[in-house]
C-alpha positions in Angstrom: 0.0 0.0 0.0 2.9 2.5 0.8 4.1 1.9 -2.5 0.9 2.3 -4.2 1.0 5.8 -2.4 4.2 6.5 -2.8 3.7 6.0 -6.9 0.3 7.6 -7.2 2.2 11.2 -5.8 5.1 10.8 -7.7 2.8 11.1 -11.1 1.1 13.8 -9.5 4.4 15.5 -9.2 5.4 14.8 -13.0 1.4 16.1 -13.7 2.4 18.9 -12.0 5.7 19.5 -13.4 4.2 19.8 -17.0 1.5 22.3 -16.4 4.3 24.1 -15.1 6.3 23.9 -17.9 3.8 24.4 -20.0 2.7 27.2 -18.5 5.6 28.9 -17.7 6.8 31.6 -20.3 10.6 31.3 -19.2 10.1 27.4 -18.9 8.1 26.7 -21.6 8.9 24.0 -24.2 9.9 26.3 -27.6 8.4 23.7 -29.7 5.4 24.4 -28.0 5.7 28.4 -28.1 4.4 28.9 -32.3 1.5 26.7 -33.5 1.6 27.8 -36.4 3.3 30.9 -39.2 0.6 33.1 -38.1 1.2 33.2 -34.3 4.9 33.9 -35.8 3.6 36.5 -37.5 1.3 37.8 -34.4 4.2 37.5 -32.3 6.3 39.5 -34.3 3.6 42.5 -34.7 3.8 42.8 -31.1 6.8 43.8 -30.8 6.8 46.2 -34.0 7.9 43.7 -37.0 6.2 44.4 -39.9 6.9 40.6 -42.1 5.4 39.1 -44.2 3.7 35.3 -43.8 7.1 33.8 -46.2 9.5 35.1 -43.6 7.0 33.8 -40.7 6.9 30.5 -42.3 10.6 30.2 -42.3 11.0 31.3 -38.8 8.2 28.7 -37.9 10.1 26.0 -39.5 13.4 26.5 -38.3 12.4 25.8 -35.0 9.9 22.9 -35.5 12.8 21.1 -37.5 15.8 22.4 -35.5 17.6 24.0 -38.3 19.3 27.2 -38.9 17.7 29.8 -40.8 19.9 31.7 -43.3 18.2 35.4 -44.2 19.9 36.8 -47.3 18.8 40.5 -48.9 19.9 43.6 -49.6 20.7 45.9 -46.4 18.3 48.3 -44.0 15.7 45.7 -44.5 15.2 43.7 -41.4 17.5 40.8 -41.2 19.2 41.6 -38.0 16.2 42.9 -36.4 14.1 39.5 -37.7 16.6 37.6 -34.9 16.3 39.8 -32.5 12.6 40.2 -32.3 12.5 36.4 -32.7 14.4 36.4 -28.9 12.2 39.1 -27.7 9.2 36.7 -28.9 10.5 33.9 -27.2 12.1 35.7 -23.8 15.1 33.9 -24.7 18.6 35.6 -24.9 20.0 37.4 -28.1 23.4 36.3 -28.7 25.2 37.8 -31.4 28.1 37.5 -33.7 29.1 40.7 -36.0 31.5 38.9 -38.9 34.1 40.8 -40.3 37.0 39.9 -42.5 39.6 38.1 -40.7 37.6 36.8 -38.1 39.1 34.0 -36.4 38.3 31.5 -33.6 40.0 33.3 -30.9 37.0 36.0 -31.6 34.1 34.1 -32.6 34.3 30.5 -30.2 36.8 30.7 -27.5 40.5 31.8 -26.3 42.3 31.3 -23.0 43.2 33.2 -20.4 46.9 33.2 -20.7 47.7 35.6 -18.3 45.1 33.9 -15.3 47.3 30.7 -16.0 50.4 31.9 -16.1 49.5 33.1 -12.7 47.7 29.7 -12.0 51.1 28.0 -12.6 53.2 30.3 -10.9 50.8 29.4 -7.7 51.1 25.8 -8.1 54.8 26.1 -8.0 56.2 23.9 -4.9 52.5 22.4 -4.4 53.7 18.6 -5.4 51.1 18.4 -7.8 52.0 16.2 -11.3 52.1 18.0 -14.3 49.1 16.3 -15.7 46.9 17.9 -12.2 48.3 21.0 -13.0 47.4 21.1 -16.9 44.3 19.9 -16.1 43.4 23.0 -13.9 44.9 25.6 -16.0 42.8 24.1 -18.7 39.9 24.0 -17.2 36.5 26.4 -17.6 37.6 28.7 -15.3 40.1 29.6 -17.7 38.0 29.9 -20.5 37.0 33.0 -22.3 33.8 32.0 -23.8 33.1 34.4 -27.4 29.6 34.1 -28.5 29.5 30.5 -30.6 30.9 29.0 -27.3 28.2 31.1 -25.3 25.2 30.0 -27.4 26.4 26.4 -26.9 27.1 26.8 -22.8 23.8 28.7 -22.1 22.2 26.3 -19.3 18.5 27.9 -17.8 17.4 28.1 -22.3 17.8 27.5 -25.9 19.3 31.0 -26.7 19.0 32.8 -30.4 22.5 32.9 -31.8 22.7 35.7 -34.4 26.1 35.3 -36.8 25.2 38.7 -38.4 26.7 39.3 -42.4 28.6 35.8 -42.4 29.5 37.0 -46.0 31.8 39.7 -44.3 33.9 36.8 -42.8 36.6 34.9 -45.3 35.9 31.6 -46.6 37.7 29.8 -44.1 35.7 30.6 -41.3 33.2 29.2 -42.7 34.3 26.1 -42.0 34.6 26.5 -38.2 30.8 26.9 -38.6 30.4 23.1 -39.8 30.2 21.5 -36.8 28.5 24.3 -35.4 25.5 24.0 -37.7 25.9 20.2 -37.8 25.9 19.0 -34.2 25.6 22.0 -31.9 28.5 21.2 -30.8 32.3 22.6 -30.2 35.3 20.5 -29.9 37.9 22.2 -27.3 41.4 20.4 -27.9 42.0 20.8 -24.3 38.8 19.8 -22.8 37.2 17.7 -25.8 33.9 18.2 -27.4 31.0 20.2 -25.9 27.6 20.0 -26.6 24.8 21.7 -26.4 22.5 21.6 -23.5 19.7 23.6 -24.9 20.2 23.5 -28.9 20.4 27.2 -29.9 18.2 29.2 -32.7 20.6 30.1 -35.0 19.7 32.9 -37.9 22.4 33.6 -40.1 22.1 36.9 -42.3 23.6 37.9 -45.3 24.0 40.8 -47.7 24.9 39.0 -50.3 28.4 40.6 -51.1 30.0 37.3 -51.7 28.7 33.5 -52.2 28.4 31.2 -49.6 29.8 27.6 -49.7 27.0 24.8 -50.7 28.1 22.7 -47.4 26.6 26.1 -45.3 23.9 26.6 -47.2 23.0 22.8 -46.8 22.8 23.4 -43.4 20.4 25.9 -43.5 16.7 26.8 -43.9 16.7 29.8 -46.4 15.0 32.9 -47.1 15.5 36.0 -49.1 13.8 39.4 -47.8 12.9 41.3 -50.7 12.2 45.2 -50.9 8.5 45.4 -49.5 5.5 46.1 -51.7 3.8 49.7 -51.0 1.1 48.7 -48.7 3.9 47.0 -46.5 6.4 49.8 -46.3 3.4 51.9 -45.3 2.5 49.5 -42.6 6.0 49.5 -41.5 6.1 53.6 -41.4 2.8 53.3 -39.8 4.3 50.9 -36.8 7.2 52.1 -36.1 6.7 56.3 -36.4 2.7 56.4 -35.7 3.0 60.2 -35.1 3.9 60.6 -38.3 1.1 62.2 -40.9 -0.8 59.6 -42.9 0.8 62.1 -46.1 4.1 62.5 -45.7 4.2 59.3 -45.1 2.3 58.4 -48.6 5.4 60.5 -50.1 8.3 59.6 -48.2 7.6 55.8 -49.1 6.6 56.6 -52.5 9.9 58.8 -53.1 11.8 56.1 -51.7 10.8 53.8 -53.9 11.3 55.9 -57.2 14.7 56.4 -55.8 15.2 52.6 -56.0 14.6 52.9 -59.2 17.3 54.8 -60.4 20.3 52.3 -60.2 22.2 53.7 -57.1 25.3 51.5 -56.2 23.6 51.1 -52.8 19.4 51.5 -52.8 17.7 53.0 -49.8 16.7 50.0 -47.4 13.5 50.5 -44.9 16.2 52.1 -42.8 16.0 54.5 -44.8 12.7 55.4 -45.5 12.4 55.2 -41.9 15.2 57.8 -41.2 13.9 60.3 -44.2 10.3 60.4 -42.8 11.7 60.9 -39.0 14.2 63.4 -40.0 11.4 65.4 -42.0 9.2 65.0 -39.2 11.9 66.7 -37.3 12.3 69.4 -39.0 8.8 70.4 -39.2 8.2 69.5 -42.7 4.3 68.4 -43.6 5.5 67.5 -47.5 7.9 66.7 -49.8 9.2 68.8 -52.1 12.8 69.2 -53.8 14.1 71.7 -50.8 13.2 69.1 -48.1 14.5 66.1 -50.0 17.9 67.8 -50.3 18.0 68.6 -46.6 17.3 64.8 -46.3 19.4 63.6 -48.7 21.9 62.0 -46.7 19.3 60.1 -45.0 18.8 57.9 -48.2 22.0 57.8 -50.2 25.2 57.1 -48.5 28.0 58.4 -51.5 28.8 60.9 -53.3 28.1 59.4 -56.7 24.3 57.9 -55.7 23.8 61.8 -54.4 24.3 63.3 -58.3 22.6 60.4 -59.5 19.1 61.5 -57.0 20.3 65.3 -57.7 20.2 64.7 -61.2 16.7 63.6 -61.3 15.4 66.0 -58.9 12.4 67.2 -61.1 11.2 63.4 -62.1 11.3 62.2 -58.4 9.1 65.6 -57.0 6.5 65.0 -59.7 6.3 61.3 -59.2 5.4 61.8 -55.2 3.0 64.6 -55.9 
């Protein structure tokens, strides 16, 4: 009979448990967190991301099938932002890697403390220990500077979003180092051995296209481009994120903006952009567009000196296109 108690509160304890974790938004399951692309897409409107139900979709499946997502598209239009309202969604932390050329390990996964064990060893000095006790303790975690691939894979209380932001930037080789990263969730320390991931991370990879990525990353990945957005959604977008700003200079900023993109600039205005041209009119007191007010803002949607005589140059068409 004890035993038959004993049992019978144990499964009430597991009951329990679940509807905890269920319940729980810091504890609960991320499988169980998006039922479908549209609570994505919900998800992200709440916290200001104007998407569409494509980009939803892809962020939906990465994380039912555990894959990373690889966001490619021309800059200023929401890439970086897509990851990080993804961890805002999910109350998960935003971990993030900025590429660059010549990135290496040391920066991106880990690097040792050399100067904490060179004063480890000068301690152990006269302490009778072998040298295989004392290179196990200078090699140990405490000794460990953890960079952010390392991070996403140590995190312990929840699967983190790991953000390795314009991978394109980064050479070739690094690439590489990603592998097993993207493979296994896992990092191989030569001093410690391999270490995997407690909670497997939500990895978005973004790309400006600059350069082409090696087949064996993409193969890893789930992908998606983001495209310029359509009118309405650019609106929406303006709408969302600067709601104090009239319903008609909005109507022109977005409509100039997209003129401009059709003028064959070396680098196209992004929704950055557009954003920073109707804020900075806004802030000057403007209430429409005209040729003076797009040359005080000019610098808010081109970003060289030859895409600024291109926009100079057709001053007149771009003014009578917004009217």
């Amino acid at each position: 009979m004890p035993g038959r108690q004993q049992r019978a509160s144990f499964i009430a304890i597991c009951k329990l448990t679940d509807l905890i974790l269920m319940s729980s938004p810091h504890l609960q399951p991320y499988e169980l967190s998006f039922g479908d692309p549209d609570d994505v897409m919900r998800g992200f409107e709440r916290l200001g991301y104007v998407g569409d139900r494509d980009l939803a979709t892809s962020v939906y499946l990465a994380i039912k099938l555990h894959k990373p997502l690889l966001i490619e598209g021309h800059a200023g239009l929401g890439k970086t932002e897509a990851a990080t309202t993804l961890a805002g969604v999910l109350r998960t932390e935003l971990i993030r890697l900025q590429c660059y050329e010549g990135l290496d390990v040391s920066s991106a996964i880990y690097e040792w403390n050399y100067q904490k064990q060179l004063l480890a060893i000068r301690l152990q000095e006269g302490t009778g220990q072998s040298v295989e006790e004392k290179e196990k303790h200078i090699f140990s975690r405490e000794f460990l500077l953890e960079r952010p691939l390392l991070r996403a894979i140590l995190a312990e209380d929840a699967a983190p979003v790991l953000l390795i932001d314009e991978v394109d930037r980064a050479d070739e080789a690094f690439e590489a180092f990603l592998l097993e990263l993207l493979s296994e969730f896992q990092i191989s320390v030569p001093e410690m051995g391999t270490i995997r991931a407690r909670h497997r991370p939500h990895v978005i990879l973004t790309s400006n296209s600059t350069r082409e990525l090696s087949d064996a990353l993409k193969r890893r990945c789930l992908y998606h481009w983001i495209d310029y957005p359509s009118f309405e959604m650019e609106m929406n977008i303006v709408r969302s994120r600067l709601p104090n700003i009239e319903a008609e200079l909005s109507r022109q900023v977005v409509g100039y903006v997209h003129a401009v993109r059709q003028l064959e600039l070396a680098k196209p205005p992004g929704v950055a952009e557009t954003l920073d041209c109707a804020q900075a009119l806004a802030s000057l007191g403007r209430k429409s567009l005209d040729a003076g007010s797009i040359e005080e803002t000019i610098g808010c949607v081109v970003k060289s000196m030859e895409d600024g005589a291109k926009l100079r140059a057709a001053m007149d068409k771009l003014v009578a296109q917004i009217q």
